[in-house]
NUVO-621458 format. One line per field, with one value per residue (C-alpha): residue in three letters; y negated, z, x negated. Coordinates in steps of 0.05 Angstrom, whole numbers, plus 5000, padded with zeros to 4 digits. Example, Ala and Ser with C-alpha at 12.3 -4.5 7.8 and 13.67 -1.06 7.14 Angstrom:
residu = (ALA|SER);
Y = (5090|5021);
Z = (5156|5143);
X = (4754|4727);
***
This chain:
residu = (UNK|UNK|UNK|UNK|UNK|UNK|UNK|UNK|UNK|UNK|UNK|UNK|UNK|UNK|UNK|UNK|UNK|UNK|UNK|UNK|UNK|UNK|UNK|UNK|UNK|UNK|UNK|UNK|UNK|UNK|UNK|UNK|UNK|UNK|UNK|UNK|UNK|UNK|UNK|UNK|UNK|UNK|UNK|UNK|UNK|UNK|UNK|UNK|UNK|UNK|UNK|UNK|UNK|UNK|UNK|UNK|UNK|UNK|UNK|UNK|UNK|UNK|UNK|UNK|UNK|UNK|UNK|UNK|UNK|UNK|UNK|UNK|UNK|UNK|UNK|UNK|UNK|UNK|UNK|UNK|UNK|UNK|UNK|UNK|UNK|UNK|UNK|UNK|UNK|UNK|UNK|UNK|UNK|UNK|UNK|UNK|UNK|UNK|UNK|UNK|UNK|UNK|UNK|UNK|UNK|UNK|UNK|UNK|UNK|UNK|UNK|UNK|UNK|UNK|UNK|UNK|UNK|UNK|UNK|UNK|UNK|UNK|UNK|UNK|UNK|UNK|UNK|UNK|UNK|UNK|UNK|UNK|UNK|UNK|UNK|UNK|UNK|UNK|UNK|UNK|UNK|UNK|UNK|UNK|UNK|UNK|UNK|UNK|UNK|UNK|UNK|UNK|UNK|UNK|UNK|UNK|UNK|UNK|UNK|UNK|UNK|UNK|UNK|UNK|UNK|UNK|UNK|UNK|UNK|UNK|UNK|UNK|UNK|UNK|UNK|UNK|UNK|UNK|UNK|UNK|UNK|UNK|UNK|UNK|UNK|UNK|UNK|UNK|UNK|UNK|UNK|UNK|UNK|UNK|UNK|UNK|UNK|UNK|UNK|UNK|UNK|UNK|UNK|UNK|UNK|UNK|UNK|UNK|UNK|UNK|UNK|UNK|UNK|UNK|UNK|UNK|UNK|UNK|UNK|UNK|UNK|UNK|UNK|UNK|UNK|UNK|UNK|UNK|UNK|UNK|UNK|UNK|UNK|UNK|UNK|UNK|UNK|UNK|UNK|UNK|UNK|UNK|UNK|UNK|UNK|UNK|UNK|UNK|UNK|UNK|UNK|UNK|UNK|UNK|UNK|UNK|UNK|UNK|UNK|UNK|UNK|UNK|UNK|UNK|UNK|UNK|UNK|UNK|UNK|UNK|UNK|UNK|UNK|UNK|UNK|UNK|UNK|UNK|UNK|UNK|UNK|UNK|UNK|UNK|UNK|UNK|UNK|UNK|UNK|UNK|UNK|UNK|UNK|UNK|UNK|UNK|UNK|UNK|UNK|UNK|UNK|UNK|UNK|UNK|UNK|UNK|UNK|UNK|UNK|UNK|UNK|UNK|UNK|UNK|UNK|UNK|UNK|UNK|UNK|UNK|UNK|UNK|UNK|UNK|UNK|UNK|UNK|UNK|UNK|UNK|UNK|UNK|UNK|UNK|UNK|UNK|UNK|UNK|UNK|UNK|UNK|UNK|UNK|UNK|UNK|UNK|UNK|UNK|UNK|UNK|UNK|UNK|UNK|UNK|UNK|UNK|UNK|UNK|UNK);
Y = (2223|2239|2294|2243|2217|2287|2308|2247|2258|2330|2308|2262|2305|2348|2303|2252|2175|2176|2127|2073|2113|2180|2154|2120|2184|2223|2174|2158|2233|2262|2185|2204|2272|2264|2202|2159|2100|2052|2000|1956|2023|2043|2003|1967|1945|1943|1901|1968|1968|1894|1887|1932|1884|1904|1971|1948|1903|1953|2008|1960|1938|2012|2012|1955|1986|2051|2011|1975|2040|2072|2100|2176|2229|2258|2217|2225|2170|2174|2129|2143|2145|2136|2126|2144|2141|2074|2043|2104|2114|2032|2042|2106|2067|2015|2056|2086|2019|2051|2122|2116|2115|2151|2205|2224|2221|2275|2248|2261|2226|2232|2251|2305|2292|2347|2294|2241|2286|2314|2239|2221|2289|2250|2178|2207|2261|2311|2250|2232|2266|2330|2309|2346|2329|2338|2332|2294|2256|2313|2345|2302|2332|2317|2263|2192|2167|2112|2106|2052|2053|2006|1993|2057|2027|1981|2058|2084|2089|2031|2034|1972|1954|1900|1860|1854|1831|1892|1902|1933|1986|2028|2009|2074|2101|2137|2144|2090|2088|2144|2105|2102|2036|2013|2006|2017|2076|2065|2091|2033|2035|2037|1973|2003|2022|1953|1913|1864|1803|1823|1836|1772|1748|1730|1770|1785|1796|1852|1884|1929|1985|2036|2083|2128|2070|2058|2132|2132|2074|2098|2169|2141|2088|2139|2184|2118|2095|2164|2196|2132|2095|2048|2023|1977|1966|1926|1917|1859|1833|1788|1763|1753|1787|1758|1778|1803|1862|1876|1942|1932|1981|1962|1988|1971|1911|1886|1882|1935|1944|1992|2043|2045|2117|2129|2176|2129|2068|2049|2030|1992|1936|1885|1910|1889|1876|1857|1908|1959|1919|1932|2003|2009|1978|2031|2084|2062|2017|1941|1909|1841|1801|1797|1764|1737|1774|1718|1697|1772|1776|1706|1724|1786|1749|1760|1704|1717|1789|1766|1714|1772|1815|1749|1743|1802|1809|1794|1744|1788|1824|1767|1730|1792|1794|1720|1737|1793|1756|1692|1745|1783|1710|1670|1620|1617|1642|1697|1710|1765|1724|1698|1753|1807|1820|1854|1885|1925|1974|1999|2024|1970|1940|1930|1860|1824|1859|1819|1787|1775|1717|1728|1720);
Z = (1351|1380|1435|1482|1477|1456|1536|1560|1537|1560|1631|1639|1610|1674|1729|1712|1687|1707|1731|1698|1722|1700|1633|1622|1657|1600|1545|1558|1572|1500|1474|1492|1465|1405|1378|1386|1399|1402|1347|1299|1252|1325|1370|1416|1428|1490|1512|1496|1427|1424|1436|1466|1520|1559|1569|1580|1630|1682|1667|1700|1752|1772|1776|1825|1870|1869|1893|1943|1974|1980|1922|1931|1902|1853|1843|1800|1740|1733|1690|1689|1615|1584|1512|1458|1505|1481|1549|1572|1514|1511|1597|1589|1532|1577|1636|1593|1613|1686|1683|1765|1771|1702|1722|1790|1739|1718|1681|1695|1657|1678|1614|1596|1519|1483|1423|1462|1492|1425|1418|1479|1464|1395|1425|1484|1451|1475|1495|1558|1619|1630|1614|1655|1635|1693|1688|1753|1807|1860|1813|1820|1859|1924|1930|1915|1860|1810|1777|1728|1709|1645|1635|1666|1728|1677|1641|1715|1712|1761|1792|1782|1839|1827|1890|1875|1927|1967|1968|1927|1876|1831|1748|1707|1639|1614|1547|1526|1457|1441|1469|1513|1554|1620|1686|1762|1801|1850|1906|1953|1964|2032|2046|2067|1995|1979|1989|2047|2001|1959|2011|2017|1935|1905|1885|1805|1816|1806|1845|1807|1845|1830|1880|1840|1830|1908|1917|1864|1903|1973|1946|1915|1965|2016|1971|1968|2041|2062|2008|1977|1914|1879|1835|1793|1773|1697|1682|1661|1718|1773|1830|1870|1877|1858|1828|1761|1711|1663|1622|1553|1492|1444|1372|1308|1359|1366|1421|1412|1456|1513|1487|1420|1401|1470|1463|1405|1427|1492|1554|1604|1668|1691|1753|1822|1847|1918|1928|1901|1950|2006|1992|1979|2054|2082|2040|2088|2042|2026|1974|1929|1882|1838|1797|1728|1673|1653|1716|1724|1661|1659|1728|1698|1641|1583|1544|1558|1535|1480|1456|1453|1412|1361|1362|1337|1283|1212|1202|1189|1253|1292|1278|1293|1370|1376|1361|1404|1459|1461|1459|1526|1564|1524|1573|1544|1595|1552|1525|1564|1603|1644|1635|1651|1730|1754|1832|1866|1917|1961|2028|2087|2102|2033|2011|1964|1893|1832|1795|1862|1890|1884|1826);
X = (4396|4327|4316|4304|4373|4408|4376|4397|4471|4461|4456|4506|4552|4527|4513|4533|4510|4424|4378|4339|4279|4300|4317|4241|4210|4244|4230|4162|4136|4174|4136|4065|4061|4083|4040|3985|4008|3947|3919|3943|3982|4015|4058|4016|3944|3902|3841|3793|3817|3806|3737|3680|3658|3715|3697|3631|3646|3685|3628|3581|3625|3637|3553|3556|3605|3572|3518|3551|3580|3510|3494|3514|3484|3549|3606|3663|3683|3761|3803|3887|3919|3861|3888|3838|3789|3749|3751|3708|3665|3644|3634|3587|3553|3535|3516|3460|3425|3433|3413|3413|3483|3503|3469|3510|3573|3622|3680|3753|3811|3886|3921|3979|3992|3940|3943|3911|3863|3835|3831|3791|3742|3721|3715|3674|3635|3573|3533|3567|3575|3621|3696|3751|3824|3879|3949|3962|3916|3932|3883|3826|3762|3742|3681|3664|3719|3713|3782|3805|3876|3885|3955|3978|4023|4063|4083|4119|4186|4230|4298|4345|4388|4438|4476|4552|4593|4604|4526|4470|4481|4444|4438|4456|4463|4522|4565|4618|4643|4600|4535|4492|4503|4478|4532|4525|4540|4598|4563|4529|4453|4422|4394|4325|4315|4323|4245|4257|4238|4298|4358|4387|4383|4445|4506|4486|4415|4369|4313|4269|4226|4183|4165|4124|4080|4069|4063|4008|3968|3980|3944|3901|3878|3875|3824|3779|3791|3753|3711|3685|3687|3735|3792|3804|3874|3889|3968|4016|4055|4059|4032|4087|4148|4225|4282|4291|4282|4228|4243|4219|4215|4157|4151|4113|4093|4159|4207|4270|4330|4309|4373|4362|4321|4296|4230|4204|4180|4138|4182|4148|4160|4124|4074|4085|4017|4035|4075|4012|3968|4010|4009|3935|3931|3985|3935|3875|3841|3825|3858|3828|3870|3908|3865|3876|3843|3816|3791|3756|3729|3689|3663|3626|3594|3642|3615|3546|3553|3596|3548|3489|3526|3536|3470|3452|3521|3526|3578|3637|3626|3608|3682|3711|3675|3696|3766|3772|3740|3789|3844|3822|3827|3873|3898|3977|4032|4047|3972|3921|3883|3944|3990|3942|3921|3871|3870|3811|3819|3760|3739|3754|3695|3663|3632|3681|3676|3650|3701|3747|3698|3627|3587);
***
């Protein structure tokens, strides 16, 4: 039994069967500090660890919109779960070509496992800016803020609510048979919890939420909406809301059931990017996409950059950079370029960011 699970069974010994989101809370915070889970010897792989260009790609975005906004004279470079920290060590790589805005930068990353941090101290090292480590956004300093969160929403933990024919109740987790199964509680839910697009769905289907998430944005939004700066948001999900749930454990890069040995694989849902653009609005600021990935990625040169780097690789190399590039915008339903989303949040009033539109 893992501890996960043994403080799972703990508490609903005590209070009772838990929540959906108590129980990925629980497993995913005992998850990330004890492992690194990134690469091909972990249990997933991001678009960082897949090729460089990524990184590249947002650090010069970030440039453009510091740019945009006026250029101040200290901003701060923020990016939430940062991993190993590649994404920020290939972005300050490529801001070296722009000393103007690298050089207003401190560097903050979002991170509370101290194995991931020793981590994202090597990847980064003395060359970059200063690198502060928080535990929490409410952290974060005051000032101009250009945050990237890469797969960080999709890691939130979600309610389930499930419409039976006396109205909407919440999905649990107790004990049967010595297990740990999933039921509902008996007690009805307020329909005002329930999203409005969701309220009249069918008896026998499920709404997933996830308020952190929204409260997340809405903070987030509102830090942007008055001191400046941006955010761009990279997650699986979709772009418009329905029915359904999306909890998922991933291990050794397979799919697991969610109960089996809670604390050791990833659990994650599918990201609700209208609902996190309607909550970067109620935060103050404007909102564009979702985009594709795909779409986002060509429209800041990907293959141009990609083609460079071919250029100037021996062959080995260069069929690696191919390969990792035709992964970041595969065009299959399941593959990153359609899967993936991408949403930007900045002050109202801003020209449409690149990638969104413009060229």
């Amino acid at each position: 039994m893992t501890p996960v699970e043994a403080e799972l069974r703990r508490r609903i010994h005590s209070d009772g069967p838990q929540t959906v989101a108590t129980f990925m809370q629980l497993a995913n915070a005992h998850y990330y500090a004890t492992r690194d889970p990134f690469g091909t010897q972990g249990d997933f792989i991001t678009s960082p660890e897949i090729s460089q260009i990524f990184g590249e790609l947002i650090g010069i975005w970030c440039a453009a919109m510091w740019s945009v906004g006026g250029r101040p004279a200290s901003s701060h470079l923020v990016e939430l779960g940062p991993g190993r920290g590649t994404l920020m060590a290939d972005a300050l790589r490529a801001l070296k070509l722009l000393p103007a805005f690298r050089d207003t930068l401190d560097v903050h990353l979002v991170e509370t496992s101290p194995l991931l941090r020793t981590a994202q101290q090597r990847a980064i090292g003395e060359a970059g800016p200063k690198v502060h480590w928080h535990h929490n956004i409410g952290q974060l300093p005051d000032g101009p803020l250009f945050i990237i969160a890469n797969e960080f929403f999709d890691a939130l933990p979600v309610h389930h609510y499930v419409r039976t024919s006396n109205g909407w109740h919440e999905r649990v987790i107790g004990v049967q048979d010595d297990a740990l199964q999933f039921g509902l509680s008996p007690h009805k839910v307020p329909e005002a919890a329930i999203p409005e697009a969701f309220r009249s769905a069918a008896e026998g289907s499920i709404a997933e939420t996830s308020p952190d998430s929204l409260a997340v944005m809405r903070q987030l939004a509102g830090r942007v909406a008055r001191q400046g700066g941006a955010m761009l948001v990279f997650d699986y999900g979709y772009a418009r809301p329905g029915v359904g749930e999306t909890l998922q454990a991933m291990k050794a890069h397979a799919f697991i059931d969610a109960l089996t040995g809670p604390g050791e694989a990833d659990l994650t849902a599918h990201v609700d990017f209208p609902a996190l653009a309607s909550a970067a609005r109620e935060g103050g600021a404007a909102a564009y996409g979702p985009v594709n990935q795909r779409d986002f990625l060509l429209g800041l040169g990907l293959l141009e950059r990609s083609a460079i780097l071919i250029r100037q690789a021996e062959l080995e190399q260069a069929l690696a950079i191919e390969s990792g590039t035709a992964r970041l915008i595969e065009e299959t339903p399941t593959g990153m370029g359609i899967l993936f989303k991408v949403l930007a949040v900045t002050p109202p009033g801003t020209p449409t960011p690149p990638g969104f539109g413009t060229p």
